[in-house]
N, C-alpha and C positions, 0 to 999 in steps of 0.2 A: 455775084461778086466774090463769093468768099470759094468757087471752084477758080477764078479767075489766079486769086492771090496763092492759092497753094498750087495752083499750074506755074506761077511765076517762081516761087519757092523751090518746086522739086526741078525744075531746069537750073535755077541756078546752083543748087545743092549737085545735080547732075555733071555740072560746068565745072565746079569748082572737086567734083569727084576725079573729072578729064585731067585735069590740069597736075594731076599728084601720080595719078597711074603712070605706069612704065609699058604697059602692053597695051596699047590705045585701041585697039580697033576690036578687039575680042568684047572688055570691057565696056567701050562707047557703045559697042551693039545691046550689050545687057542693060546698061543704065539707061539707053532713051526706050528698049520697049518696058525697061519696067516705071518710068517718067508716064509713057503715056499709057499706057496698063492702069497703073494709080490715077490718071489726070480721067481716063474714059469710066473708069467705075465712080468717081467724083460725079462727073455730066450726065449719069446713065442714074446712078442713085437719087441725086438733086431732081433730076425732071420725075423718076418713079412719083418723089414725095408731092412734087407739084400738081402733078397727073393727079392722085390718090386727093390729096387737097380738096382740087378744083370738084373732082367728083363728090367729094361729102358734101361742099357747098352749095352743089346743082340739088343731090336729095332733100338737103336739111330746107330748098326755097317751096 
């Protein structure tokens, strides 16, 4: 949930980035791979911690 709301966050931070710039296309390419750059290490971080989680709870039974 909470990779959900900062994916929803940095898009529209992203969007409202678009709409003020003057050179769009240069710009828009930067801010969506660094959108989803930020949104994939979010997904990629969160499942590590889940992964790591699951596995101490598998040793600790």
């Amino acid at each position: 949930m909470p990779a959900l709301i900062s994916f929803a966050l940095s898009a529209y931070l992203a969007f409202l980035n678009l709409q003020v710039t003057e050179h769009p296309t240069k710009i828009t390419l930067l801010n969506w791979a660094t959108v989803l750059f930020v949104v994939g290490a979010f997904f990629i971080a969160a499942w590590i911690v889940m992964w790591i989680i699951r596995l101490g709870s598998e040793k600790m039974e």
